[in-house]
C-alpha positions in Angstrom: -4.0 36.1 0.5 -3.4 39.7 -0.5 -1.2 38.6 -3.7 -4.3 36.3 -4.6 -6.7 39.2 -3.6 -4.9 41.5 -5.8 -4.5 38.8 -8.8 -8.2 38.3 -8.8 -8.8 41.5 -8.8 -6.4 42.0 -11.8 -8.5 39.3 -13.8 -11.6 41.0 -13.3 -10.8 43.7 -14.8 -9.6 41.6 -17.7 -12.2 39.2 -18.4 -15.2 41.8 -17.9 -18.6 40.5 -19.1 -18.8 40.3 -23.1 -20.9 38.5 -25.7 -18.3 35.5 -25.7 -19.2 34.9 -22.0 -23.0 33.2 -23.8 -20.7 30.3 -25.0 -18.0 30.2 -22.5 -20.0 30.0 -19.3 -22.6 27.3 -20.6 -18.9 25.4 -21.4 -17.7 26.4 -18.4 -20.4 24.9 -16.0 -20.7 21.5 -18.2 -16.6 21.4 -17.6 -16.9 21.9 -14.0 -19.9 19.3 -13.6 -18.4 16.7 -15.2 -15.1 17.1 -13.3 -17.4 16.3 -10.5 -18.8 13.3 -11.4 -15.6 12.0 -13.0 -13.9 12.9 -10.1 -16.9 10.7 -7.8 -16.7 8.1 -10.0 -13.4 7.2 -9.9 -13.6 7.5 -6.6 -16.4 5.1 -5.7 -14.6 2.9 -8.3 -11.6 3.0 -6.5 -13.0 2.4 -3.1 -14.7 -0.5 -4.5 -11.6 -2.1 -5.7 -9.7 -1.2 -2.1 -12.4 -2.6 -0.1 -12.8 -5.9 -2.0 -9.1 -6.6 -1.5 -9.6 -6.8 2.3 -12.5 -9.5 1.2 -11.0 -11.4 -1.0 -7.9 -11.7 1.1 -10.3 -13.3 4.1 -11.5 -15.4 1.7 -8.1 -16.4 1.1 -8.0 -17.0 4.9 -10.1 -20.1 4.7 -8.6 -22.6 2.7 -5.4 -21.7 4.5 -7.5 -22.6 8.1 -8.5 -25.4 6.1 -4.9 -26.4 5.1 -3.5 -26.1 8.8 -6.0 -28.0 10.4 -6.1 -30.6 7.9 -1.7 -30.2 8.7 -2.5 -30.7 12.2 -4.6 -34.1 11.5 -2.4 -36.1 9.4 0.4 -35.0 12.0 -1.5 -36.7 15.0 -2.5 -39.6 12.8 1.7 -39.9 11.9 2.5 -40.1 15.2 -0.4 -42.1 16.8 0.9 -44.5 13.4 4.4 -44.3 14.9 3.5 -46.5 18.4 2.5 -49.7 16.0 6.0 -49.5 14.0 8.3 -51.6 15.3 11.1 -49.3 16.8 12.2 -48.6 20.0 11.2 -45.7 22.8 14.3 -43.5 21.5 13.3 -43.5 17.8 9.9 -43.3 17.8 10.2 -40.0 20.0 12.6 -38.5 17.7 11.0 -39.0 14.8 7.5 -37.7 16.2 9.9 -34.8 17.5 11.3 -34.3 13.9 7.7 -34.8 12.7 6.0 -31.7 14.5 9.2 -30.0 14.3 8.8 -29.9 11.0 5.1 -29.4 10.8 5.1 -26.5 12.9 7.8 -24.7 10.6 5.8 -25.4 7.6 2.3 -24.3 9.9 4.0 -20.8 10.1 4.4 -20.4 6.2 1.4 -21.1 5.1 -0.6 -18.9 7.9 -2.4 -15.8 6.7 0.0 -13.5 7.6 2.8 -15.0 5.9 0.5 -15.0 2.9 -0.2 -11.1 3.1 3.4 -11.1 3.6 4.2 -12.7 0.9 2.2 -10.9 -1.6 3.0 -8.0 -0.4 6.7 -8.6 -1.4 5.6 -9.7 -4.7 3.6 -6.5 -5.3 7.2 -4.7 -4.0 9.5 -6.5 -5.8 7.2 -5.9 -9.3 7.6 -2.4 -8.9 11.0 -2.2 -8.4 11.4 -4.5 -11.2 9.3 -1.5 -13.3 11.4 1.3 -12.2 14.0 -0.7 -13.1 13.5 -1.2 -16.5 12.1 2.1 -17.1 14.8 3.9 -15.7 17.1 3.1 -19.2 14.3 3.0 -21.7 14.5 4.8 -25.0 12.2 8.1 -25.8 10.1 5.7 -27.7 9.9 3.2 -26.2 8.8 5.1 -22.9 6.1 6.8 -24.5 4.8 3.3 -25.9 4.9 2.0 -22.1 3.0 4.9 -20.9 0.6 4.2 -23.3 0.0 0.9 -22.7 -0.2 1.5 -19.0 -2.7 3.7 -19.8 -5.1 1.1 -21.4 -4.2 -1.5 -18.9 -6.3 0.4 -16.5 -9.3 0.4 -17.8 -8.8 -3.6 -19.7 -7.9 -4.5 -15.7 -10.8 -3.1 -14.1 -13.1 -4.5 -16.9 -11.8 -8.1 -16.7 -11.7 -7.9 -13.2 -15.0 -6.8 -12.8 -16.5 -9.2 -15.9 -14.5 -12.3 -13.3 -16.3 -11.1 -10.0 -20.1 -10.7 -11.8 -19.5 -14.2 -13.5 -18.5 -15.9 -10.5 -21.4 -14.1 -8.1 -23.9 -15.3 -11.3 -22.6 -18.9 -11.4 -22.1 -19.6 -7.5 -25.3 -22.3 -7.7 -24.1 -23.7 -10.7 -20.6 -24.2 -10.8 -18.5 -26.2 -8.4 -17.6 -24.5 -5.0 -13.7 -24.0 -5.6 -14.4 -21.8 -8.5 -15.0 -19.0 -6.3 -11.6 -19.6 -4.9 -11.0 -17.7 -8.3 -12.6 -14.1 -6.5 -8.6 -13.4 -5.1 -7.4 -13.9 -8.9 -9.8 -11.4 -10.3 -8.8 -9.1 -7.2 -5.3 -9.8 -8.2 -6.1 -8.6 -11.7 -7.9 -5.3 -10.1 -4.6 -4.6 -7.9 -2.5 -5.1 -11.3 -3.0 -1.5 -11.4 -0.9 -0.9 -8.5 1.7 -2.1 -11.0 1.0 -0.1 -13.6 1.4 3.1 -11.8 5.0 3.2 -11.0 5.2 3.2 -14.8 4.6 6.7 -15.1 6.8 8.5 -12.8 9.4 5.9 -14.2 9.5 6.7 -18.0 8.2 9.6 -18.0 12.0 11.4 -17.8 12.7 9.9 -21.2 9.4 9.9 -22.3 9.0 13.6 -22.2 12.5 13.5 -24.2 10.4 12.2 -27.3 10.0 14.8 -30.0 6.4 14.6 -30.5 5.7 14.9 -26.9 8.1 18.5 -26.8 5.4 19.5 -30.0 3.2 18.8 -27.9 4.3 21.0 -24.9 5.2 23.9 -27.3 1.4 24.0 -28.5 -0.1 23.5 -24.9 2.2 26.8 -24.2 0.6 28.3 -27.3 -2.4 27.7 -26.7 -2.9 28.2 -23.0 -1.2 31.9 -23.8 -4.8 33.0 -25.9 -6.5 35.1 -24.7 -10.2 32.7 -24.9 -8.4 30.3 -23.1 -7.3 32.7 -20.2 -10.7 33.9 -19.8 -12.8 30.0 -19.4 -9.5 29.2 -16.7 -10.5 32.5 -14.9 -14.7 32.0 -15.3 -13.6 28.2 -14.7 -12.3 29.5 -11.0 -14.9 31.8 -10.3 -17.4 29.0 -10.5 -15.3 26.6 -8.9 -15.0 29.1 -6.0 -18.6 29.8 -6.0 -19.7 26.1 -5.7 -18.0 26.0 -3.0 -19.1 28.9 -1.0 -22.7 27.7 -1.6 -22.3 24.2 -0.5 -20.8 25.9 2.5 -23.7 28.0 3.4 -26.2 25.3 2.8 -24.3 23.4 5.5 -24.2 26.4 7.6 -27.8 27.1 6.6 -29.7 23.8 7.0 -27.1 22.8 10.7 -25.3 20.0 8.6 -22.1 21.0 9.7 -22.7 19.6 12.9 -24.6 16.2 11.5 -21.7 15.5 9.6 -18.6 16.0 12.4 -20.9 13.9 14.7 -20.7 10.9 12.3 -17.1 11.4 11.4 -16.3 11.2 15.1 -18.3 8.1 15.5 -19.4 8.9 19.2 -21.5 5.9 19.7 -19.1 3.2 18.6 -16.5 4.7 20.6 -18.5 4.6 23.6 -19.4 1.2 23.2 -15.7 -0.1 22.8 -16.1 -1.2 19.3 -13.3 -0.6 17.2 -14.6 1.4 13.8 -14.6 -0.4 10.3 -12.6 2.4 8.7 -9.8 2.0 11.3 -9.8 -1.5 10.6 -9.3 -0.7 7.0 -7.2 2.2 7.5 -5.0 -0.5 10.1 -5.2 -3.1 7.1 -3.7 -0.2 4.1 -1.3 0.8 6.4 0.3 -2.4 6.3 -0.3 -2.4 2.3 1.3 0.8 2.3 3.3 1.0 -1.4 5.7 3.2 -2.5 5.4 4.9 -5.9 8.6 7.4 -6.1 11.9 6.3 -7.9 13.8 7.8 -4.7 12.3 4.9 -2.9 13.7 2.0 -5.4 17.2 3.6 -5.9 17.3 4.0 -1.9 16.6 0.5 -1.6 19.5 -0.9 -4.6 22.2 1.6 -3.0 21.4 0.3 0.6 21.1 -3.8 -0.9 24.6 -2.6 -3.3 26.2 -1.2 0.2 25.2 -4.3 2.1 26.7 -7.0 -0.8 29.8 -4.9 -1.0 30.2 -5.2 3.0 30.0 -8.9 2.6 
């Protein structure tokens, strides 16, 4: 605290008031609002990717209900069937036995949680496929996979989001099983979750390409000038102040209180009822993925170790 107290301090007495402050603190307050909304955009964006997982994955949940009861009919009309075959006590019991023996094994693959399962391992297994790869690209062609993860993002969310409105517009019109096509879209929307690993992945040879060190030499260059030095420091002081004001106003006009009150959520704990967001936060931890190359190269030295044992 005193080093920062001391730095600030320092900076003052740099960037004193001038007549370049007219431009740079009308820049400086149009950068800091729209790092805001950006920054709340995304987010609601992203939440309302997150959240329509969970959904789509219950509405997976039904045609797999339908699938095992529909499973549990045919077996009891197999082995009602079985008694008018002409085969004695001994067979007829073994094969109804081998009948729901089998039944039952299949029941348990296609339940719900072995389809979570499931996909789950396929997201896991496309990652590590993408660190991979990446791990041995060339400079070049690293920086061209960064850029087309980059524009994946966007092209994902937009297709995913066209798929969703189209099928929300049409659900009177088209057939009913074309909404089974709301997990695909959601599939498409999670693709992202595969597109990330890219950058931590190709990024060390990436960085090796010679346009992206020009690059890094003029960033240095650049963020060394003295204009830029002062909008970072007037950039901070109005960062800092925004946030000393939204704290009084809290303080001010008794939010504080208000908002604690609904994080702790005293009425539904009262009542017993378990909260939506620790559902949710039950459901993620379960879709919990990791994104660091430590991770993958832990997981081929343990699988390497285990095949050499053998």
């Amino acid at each position: 605290m005193t080093h920062d107290h001391n730095l600030a301090w320092t900076e003052e007495g740099r960037f004193r008031g001038a007549l370049d402050d007219v431009i740079i603190i009308p820049l400086v307050f149009v950068a800091l609002a729209a790092n805001k909304i950006l920054r709340f955009i995304l987010s609601i964006l992203m939440r309302l990717l997150d959240y329509a997982f969970p959904l789509a994955m219950q509405i997976v949940w039904l045609p797999l209900f339908a699938a095992r009861v529909l499973g549990n009919v045919i077996v009891t009309i197999i082995s009602g069937a079985l008694r008018f075959l002409p085969l004695s006590e001994t067979k007829r019991r073994q094969w109804s036995l081998s009948i729901r023996r089998n039944w039952w094994w299949l029941r348990r693959k296609i339940s719900y949680r072995a389809f979570e399962h499931a996909v789950y391992i396929a997201f896991e297994s496309g990652m590590a496929w993408v660190f991979r790869k990446c791990r041995h690209l060339t400079p070049n062609t690293a920086l061209l996979v960064i850029l087309g993860a980059v524009l994946w993002l966007p092209i994902s969310f937009g297709a995913a989001t066209a798929m969703h409105a189209i099928l929300f517009a049409k659900v009177t019109s088209w057939p009913a099983w074309m909404q089974l096509l709301h997990p695909l879209a959601t599939v498409i929307a999670k693709s992202k979750l595969l597109v990330l690993p890219v950058y931590p992945a190709a990024w060390p040879q990436a960085k090796k390409h010679p346009f992206v060190q020009r690059v890094f030499k003029s960033y240095e260059t650049i963020k060394r000038l003295y204009v830029i030095k002062k909008v970072g420091f007037r950039y901070r002081q109005a960062d800092t102040a925004g946030v000393a004001a939204v704290e009084r106003l809290e303080r001010t006009a008794g939010l504080a209180s208000a908002v604690r009150w609904l994080g702790n959520a005293h009425v539904a704990e009262h009542f017993g009822v378990e909260r939506p967001t620790q559902k949710l936060r039950s459901f993620f931890s379960r879709w919990s993925i990791q994104f660091s190359a430590e991770y993958y190269d832990a997981k081929e030295r343990q699988a390497s170790g285990a095949s050499d044992e053998r």
